[in-house]
N, CA, C and O atoms as a Tripos MOL2 file, in Angstrom:
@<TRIPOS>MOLECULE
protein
  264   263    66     0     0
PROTEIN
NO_CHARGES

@<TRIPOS>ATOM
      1 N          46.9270  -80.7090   32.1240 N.3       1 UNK1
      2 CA         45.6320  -81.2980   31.7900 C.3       1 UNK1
      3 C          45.8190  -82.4060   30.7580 C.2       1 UNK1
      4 O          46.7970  -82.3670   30.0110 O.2       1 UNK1
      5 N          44.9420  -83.3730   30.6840 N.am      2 UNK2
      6 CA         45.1680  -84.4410   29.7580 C.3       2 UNK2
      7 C          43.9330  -84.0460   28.7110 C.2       2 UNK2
      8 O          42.9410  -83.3200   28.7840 O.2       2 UNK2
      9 N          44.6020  -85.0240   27.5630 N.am      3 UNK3
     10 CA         44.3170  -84.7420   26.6030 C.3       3 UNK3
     11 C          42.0440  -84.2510   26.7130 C.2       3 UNK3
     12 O          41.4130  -83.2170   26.4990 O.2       3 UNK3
     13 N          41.7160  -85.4010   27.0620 N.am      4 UNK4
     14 CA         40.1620  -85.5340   27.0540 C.3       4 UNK4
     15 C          40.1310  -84.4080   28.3140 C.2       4 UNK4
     16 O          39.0830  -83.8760   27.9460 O.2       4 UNK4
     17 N          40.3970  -83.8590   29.1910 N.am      5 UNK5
     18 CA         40.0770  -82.8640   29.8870 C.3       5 UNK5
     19 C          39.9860  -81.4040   29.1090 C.2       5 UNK5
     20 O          39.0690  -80.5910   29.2250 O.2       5 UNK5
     21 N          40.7780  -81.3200   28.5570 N.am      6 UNK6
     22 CA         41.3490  -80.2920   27.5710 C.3       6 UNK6
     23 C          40.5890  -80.4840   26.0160 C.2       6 UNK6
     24 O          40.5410  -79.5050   25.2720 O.2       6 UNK6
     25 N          40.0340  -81.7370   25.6080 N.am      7 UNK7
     26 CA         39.1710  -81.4910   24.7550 C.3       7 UNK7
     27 C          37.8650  -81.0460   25.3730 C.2       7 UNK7
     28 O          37.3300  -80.0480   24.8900 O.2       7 UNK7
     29 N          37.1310  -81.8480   26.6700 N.am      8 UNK8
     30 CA         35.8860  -81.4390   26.6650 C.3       8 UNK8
     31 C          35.6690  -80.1060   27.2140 C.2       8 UNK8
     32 O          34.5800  -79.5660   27.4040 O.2       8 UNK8
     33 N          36.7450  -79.6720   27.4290 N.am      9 UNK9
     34 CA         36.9280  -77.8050   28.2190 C.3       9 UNK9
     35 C          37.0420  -77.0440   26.5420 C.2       9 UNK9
     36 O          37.4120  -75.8730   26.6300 O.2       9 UNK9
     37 N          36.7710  -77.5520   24.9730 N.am     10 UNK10
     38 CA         36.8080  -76.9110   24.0520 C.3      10 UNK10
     39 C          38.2440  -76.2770   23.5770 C.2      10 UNK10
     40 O          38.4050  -75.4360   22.6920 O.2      10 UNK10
     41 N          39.3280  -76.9490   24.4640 N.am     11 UNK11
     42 CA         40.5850  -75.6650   24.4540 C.3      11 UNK11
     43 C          41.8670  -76.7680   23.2150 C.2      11 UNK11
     44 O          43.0840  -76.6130   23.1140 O.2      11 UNK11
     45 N          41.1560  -77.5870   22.6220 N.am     12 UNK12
     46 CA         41.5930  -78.6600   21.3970 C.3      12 UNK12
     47 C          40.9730  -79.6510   20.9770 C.2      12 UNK12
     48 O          40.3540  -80.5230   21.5870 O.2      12 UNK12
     49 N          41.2280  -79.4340   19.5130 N.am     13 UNK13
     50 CA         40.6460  -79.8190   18.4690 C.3      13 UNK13
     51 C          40.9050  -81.6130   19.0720 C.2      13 UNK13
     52 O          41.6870  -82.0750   19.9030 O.2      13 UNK13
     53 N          39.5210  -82.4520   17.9320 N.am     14 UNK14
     54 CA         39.9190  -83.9790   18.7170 C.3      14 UNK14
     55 C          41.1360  -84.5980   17.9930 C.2      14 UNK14
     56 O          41.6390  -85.6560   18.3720 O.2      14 UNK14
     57 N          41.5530  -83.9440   17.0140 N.am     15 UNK15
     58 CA         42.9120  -84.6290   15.9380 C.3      15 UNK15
     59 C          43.9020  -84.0600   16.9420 C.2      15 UNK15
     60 O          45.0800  -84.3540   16.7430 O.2      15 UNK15
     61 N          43.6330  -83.3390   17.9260 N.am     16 UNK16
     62 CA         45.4270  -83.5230   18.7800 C.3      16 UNK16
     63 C          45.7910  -84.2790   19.6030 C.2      16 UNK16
     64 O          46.7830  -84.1860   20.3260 O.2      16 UNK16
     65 N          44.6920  -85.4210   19.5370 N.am     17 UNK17
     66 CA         44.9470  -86.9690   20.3130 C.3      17 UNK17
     67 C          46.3840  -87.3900   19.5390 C.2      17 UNK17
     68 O          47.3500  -87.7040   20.2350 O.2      17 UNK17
     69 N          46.4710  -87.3840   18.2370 N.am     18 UNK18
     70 CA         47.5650  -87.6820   17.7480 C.3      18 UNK18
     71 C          49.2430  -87.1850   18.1220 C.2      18 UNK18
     72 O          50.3610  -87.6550   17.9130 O.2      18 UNK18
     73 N          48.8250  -86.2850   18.6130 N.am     19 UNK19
     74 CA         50.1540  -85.5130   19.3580 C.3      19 UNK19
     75 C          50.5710  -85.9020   20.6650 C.2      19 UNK19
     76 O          51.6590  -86.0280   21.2260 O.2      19 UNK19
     77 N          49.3920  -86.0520   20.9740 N.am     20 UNK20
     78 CA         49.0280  -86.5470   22.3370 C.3      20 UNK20
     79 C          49.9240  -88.1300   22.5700 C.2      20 UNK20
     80 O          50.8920  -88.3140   23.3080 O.2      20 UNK20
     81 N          49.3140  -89.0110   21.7880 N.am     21 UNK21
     82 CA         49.9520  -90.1000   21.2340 C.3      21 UNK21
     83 C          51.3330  -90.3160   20.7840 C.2      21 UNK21
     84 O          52.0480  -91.2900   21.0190 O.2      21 UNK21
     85 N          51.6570  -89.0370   19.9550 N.am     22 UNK22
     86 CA         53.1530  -88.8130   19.7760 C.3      22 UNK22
     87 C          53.9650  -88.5400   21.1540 C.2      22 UNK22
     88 O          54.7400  -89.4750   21.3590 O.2      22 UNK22
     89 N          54.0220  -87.5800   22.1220 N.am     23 UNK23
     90 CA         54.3230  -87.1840   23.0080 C.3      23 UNK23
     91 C          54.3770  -88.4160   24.0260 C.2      23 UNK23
     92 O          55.3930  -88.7110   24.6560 O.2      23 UNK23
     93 N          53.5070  -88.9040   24.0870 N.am     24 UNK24
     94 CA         53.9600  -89.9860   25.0320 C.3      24 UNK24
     95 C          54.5910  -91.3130   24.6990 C.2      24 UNK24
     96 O          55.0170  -92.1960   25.4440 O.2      24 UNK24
     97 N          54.5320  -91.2120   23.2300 N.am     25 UNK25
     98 CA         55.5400  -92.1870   22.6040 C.3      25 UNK25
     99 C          56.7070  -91.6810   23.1120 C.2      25 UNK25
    100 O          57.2740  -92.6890   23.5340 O.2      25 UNK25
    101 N          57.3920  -90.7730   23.3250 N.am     26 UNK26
    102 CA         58.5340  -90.0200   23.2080 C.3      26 UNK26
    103 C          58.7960  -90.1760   24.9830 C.2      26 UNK26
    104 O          59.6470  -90.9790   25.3660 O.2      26 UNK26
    105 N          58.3250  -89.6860   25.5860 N.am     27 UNK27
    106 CA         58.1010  -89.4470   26.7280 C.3      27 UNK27
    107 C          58.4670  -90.4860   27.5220 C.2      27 UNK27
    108 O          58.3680  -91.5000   26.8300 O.2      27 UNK27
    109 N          58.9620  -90.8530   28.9790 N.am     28 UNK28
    110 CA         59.6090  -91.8320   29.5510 C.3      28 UNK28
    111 C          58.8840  -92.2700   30.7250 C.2      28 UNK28
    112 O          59.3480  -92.8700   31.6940 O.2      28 UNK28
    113 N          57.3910  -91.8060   30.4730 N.am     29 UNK29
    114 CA         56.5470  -92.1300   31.3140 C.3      29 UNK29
    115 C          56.3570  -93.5640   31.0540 C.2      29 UNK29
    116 O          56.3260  -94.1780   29.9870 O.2      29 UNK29
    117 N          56.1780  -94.1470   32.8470 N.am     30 UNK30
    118 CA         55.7710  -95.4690   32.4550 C.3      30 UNK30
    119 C          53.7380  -95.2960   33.0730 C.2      30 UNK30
    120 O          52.9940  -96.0320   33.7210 O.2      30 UNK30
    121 N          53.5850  -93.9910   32.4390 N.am     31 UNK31
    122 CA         51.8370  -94.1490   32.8190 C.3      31 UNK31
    123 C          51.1130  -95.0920   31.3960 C.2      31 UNK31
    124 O          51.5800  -94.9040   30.2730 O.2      31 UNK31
    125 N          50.3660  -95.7330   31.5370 N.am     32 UNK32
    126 CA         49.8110  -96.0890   30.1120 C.3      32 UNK32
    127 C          49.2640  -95.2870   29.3620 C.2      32 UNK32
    128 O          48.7490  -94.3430   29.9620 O.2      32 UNK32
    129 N          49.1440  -95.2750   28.0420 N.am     33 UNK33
    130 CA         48.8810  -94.4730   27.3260 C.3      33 UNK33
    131 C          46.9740  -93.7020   27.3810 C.2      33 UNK33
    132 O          46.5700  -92.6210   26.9540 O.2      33 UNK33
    133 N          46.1620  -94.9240   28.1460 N.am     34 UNK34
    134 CA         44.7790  -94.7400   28.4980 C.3      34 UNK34
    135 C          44.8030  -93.5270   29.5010 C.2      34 UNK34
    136 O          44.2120  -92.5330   29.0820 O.2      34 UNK34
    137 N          45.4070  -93.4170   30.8160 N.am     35 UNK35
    138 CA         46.0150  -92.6220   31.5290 C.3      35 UNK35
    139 C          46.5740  -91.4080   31.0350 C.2      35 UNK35
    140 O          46.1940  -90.3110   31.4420 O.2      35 UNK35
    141 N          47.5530  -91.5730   30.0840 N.am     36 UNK36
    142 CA         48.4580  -90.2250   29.6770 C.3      36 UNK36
    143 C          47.2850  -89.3760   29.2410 C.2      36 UNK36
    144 O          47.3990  -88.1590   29.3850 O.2      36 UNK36
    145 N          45.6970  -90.0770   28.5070 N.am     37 UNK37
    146 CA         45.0630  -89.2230   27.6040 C.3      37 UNK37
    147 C          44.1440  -89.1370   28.7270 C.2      37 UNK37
    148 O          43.4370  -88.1490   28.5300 O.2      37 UNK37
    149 N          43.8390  -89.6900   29.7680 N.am     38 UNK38
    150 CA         42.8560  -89.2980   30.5860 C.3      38 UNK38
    151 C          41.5550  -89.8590   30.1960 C.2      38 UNK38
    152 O          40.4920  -89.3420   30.5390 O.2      38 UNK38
    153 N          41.6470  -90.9770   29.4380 N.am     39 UNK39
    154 CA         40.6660  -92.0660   29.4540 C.3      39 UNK39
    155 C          40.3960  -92.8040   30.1420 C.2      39 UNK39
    156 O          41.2180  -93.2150   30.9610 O.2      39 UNK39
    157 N          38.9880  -93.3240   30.0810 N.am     40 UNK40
    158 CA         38.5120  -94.1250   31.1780 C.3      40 UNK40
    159 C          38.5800  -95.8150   30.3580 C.2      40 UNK40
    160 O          38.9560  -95.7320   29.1890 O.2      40 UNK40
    161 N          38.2970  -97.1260   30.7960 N.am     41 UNK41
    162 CA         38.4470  -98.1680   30.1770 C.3      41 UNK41
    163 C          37.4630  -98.1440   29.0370 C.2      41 UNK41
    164 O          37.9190  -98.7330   28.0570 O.2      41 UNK41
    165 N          36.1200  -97.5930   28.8340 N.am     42 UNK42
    166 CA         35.0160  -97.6200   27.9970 C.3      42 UNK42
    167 C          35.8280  -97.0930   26.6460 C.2      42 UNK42
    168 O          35.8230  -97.6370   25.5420 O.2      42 UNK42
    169 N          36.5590  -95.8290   27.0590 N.am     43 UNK43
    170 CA         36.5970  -95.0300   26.2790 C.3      43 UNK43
    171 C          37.7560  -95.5030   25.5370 C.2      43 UNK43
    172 O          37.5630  -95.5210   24.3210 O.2      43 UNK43
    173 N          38.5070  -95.7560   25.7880 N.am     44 UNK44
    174 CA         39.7030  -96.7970   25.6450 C.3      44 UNK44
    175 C          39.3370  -98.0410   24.5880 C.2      44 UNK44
    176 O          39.9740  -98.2960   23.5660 O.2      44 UNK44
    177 N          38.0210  -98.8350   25.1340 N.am     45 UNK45
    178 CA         37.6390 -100.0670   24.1090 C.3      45 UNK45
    179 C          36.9990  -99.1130   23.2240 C.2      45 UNK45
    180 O          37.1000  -99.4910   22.0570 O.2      45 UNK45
    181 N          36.6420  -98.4840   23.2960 N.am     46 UNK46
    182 CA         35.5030  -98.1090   22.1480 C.3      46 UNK46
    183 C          36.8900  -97.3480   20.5260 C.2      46 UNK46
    184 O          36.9210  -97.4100   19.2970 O.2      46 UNK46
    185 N          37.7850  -96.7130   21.6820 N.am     47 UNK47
    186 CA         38.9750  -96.0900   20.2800 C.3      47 UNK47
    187 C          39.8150  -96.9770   19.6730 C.2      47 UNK47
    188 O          40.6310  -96.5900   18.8360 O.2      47 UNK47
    189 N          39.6790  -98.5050   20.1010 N.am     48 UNK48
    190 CA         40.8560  -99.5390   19.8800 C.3      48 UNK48
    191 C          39.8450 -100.6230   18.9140 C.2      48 UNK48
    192 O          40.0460 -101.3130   17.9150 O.2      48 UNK48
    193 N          38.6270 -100.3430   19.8360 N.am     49 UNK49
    194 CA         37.6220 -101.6390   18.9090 C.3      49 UNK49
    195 C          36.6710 -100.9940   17.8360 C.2      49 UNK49
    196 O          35.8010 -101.6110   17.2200 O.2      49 UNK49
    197 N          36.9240  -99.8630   17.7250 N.am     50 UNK50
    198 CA         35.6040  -99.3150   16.8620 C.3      50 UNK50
    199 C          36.7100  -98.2640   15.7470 C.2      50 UNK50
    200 O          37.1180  -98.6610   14.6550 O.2      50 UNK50
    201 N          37.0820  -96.6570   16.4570 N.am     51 UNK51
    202 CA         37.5280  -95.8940   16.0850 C.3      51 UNK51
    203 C          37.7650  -95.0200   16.3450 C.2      51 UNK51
    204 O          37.2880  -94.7180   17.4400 O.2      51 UNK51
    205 N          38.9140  -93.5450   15.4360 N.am     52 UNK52
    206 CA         38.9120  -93.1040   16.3240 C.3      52 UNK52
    207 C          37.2250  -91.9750   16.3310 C.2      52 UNK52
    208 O          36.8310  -91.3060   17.2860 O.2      52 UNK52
    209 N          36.5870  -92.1000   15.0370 N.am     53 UNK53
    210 CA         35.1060  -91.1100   15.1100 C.3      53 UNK53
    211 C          34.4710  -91.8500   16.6760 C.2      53 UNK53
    212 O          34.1140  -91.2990   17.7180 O.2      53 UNK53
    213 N          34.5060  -92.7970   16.4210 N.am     54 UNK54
    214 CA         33.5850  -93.7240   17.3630 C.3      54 UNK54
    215 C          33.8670  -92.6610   19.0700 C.2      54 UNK54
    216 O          33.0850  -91.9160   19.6600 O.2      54 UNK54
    217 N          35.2060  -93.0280   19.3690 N.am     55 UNK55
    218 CA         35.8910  -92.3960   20.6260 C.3      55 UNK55
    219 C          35.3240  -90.5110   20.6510 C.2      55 UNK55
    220 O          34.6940  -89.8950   21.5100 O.2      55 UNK55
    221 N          35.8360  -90.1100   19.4490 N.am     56 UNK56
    222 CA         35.6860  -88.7990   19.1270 C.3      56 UNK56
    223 C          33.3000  -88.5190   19.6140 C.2      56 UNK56
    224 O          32.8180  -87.9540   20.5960 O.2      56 UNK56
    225 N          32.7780  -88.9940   18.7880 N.am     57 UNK57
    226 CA         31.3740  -89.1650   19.2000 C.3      57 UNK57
    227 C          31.5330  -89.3550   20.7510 C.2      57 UNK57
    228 O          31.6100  -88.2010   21.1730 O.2      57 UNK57
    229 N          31.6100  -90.0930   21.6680 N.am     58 UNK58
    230 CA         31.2360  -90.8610   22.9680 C.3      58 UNK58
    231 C          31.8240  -89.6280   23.7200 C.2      58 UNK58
    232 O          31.0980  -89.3950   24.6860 O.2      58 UNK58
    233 N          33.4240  -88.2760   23.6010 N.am     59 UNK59
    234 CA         33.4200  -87.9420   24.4050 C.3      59 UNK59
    235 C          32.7640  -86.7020   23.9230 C.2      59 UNK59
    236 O          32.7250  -85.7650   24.7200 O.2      59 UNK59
    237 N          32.1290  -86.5110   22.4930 N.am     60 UNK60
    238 CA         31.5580  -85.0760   21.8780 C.3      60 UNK60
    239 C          29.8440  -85.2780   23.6860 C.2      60 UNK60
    240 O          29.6690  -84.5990   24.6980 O.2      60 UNK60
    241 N          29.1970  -86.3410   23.2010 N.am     61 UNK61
    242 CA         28.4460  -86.8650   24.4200 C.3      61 UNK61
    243 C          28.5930  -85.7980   25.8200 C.2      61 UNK61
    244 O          27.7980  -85.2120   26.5540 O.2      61 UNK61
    245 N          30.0150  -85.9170   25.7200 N.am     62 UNK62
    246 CA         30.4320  -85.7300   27.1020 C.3      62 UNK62
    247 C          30.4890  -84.0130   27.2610 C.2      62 UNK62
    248 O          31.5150  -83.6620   27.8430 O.2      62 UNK62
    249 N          30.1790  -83.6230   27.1220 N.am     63 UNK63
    250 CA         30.6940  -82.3580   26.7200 C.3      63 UNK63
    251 C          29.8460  -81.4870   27.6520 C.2      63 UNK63
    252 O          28.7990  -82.1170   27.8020 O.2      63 UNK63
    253 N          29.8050  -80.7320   28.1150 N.am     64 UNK64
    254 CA         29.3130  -79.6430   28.9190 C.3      64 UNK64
    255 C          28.7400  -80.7480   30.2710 C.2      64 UNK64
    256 O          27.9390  -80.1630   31.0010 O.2      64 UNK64
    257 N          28.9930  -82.0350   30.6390 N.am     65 UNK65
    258 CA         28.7870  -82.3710   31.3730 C.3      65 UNK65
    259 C          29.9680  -82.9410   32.7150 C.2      65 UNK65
    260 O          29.7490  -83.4360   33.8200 O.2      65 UNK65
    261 N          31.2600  -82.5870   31.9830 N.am     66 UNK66
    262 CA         32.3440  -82.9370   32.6420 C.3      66 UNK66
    263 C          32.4410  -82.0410   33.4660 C.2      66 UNK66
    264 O          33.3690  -82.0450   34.2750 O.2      66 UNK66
@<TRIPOS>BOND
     1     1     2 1
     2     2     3 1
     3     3     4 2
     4     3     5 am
     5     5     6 1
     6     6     7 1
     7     7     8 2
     8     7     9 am
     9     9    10 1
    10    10    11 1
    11    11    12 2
    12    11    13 am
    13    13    14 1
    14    14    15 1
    15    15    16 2
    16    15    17 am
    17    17    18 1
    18    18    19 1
    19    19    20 2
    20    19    21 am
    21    21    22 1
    22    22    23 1
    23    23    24 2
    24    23    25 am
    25    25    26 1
    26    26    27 1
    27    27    28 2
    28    27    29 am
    29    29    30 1
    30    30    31 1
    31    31    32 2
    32    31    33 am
    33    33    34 1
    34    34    35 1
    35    35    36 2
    36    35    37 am
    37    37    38 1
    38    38    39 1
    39    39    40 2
    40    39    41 am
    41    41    42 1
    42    42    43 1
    43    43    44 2
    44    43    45 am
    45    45    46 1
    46    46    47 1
    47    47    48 2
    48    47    49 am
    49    49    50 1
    50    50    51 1
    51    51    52 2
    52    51    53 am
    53    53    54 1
    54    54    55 1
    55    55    56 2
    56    55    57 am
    57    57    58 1
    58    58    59 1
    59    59    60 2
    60    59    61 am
    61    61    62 1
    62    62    63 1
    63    63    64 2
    64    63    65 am
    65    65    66 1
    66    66    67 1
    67    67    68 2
    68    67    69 am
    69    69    70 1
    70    70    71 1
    71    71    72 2
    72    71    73 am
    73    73    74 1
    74    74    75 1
    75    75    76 2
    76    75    77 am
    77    77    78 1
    78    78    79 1
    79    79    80 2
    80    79    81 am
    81    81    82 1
    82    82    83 1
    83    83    84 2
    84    83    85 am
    85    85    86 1
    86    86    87 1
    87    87    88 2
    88    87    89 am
    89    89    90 1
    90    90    91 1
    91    91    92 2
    92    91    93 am
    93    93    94 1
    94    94    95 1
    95    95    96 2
    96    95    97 am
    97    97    98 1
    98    98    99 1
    99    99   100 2
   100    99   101 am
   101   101   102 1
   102   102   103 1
   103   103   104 2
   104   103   105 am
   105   105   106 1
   106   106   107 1
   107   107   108 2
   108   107   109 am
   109   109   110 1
   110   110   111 1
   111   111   112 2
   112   111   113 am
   113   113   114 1
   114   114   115 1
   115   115   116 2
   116   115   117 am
   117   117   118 1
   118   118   119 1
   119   119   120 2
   120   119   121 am
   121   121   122 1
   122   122   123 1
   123   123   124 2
   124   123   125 am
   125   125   126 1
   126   126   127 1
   127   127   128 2
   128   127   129 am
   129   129   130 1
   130   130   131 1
   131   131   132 2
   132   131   133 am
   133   133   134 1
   134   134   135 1
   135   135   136 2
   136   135   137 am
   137   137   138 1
   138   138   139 1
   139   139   140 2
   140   139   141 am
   141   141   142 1
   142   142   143 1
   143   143   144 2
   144   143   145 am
   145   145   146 1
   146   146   147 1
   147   147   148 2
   148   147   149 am
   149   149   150 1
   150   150   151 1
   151   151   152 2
   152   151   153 am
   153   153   154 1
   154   154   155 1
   155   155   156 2
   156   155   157 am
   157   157   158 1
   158   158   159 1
   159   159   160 2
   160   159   161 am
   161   161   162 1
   162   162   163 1
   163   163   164 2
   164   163   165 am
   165   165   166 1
   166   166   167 1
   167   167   168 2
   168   167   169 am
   169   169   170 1
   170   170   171 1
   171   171   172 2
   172   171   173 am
   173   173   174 1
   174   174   175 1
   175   175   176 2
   176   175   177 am
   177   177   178 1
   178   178   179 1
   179   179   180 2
   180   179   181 am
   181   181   182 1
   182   182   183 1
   183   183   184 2
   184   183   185 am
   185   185   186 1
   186   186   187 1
   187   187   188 2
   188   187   189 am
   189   189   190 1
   190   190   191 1
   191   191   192 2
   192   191   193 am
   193   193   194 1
   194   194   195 1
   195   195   196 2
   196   195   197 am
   197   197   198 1
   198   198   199 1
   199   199   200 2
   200   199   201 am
   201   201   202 1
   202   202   203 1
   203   203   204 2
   204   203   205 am
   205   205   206 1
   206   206   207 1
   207   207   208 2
   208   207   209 am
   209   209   210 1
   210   210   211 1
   211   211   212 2
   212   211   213 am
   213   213   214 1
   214   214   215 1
   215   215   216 2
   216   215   217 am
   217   217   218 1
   218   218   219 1
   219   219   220 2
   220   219   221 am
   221   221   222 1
   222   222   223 1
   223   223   224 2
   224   223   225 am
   225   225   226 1
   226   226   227 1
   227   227   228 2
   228   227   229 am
   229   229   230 1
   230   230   231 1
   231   231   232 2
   232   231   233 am
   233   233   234 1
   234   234   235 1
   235   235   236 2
   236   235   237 am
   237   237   238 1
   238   238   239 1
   239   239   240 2
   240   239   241 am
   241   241   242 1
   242   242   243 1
   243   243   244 2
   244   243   245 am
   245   245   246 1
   246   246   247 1
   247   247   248 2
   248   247   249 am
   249   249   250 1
   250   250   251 1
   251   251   252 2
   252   251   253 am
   253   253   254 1
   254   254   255 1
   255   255   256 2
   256   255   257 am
   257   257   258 1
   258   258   259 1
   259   259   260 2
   260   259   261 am
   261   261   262 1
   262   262   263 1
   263   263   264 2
@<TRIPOS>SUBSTRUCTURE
     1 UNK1         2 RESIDUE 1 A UNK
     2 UNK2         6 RESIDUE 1 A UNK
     3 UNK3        10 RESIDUE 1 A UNK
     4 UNK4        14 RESIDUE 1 A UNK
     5 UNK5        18 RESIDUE 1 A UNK
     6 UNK6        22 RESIDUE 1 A UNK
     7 UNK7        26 RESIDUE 1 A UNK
     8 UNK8        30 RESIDUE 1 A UNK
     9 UNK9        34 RESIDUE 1 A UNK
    10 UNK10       38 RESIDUE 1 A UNK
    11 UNK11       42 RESIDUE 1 A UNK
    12 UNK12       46 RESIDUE 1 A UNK
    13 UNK13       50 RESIDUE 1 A UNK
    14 UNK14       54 RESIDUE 1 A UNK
    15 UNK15       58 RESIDUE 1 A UNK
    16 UNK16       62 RESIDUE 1 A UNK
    17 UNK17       66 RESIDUE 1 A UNK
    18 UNK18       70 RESIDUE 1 A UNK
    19 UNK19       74 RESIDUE 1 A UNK
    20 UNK20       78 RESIDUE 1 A UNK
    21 UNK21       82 RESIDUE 1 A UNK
    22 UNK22       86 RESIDUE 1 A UNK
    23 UNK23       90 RESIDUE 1 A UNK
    24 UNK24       94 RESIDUE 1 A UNK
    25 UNK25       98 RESIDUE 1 A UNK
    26 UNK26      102 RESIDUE 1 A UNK
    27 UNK27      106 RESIDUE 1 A UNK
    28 UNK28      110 RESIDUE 1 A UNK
    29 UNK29      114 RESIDUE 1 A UNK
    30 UNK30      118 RESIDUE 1 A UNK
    31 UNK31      122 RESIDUE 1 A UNK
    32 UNK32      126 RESIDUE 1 A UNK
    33 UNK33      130 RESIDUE 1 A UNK
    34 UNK34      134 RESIDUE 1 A UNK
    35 UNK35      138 RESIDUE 1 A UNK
    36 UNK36      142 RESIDUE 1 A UNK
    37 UNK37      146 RESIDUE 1 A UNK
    38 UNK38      150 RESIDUE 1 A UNK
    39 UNK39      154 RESIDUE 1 A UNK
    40 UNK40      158 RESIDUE 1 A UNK
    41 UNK41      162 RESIDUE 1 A UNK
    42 UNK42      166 RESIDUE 1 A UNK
    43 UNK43      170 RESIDUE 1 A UNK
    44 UNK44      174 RESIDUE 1 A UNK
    45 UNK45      178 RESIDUE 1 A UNK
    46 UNK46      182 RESIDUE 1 A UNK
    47 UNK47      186 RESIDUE 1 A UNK
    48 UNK48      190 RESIDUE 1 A UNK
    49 UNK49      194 RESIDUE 1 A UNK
    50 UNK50      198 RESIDUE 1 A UNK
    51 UNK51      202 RESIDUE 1 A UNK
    52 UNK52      206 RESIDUE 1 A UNK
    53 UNK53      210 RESIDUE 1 A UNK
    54 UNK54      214 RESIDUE 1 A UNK
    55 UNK55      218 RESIDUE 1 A UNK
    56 UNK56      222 RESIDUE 1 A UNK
    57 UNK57      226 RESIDUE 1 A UNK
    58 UNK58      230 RESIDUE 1 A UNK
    59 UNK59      234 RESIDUE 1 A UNK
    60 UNK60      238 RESIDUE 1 A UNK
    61 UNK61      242 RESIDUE 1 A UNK
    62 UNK62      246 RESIDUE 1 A UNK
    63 UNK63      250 RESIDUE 1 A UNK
    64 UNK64      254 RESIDUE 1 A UNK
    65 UNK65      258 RESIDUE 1 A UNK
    66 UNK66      262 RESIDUE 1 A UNK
């Protein structure tokens, strides 16, 4: 499961994007990192142009509707 699947299923906290982030630093995937976390492009501009609360809010949103 990727990261945002696995947050909005409640089964991790939103600070383990950072691991998340680590891991695929490491990792020899050539998926992009939007992909590795299971982001969509919105969600993607909003954590690069705003923050990460900003991202964290938009998928809290999301939540019992995924």
């Amino acid at each position: 499961m990727t990261f945002k699947e696995q947050y909005l299923a409640g089964e991790i906290e939103f600070e383990e994007i950072d691991e998340y982030v680590s891991r695929w630093g490491y990792d020899d995937t050539t998926v992009p990192l939007r992909e590795y976390l299971g982001l969509n492009g919105e969600e993607e501009n909003v954590w690069i142009e705003d923050s990460d609360e900003a991202l964290k809010a938009l998928l809290d949103s999301q939540k019992g509707t995924a």
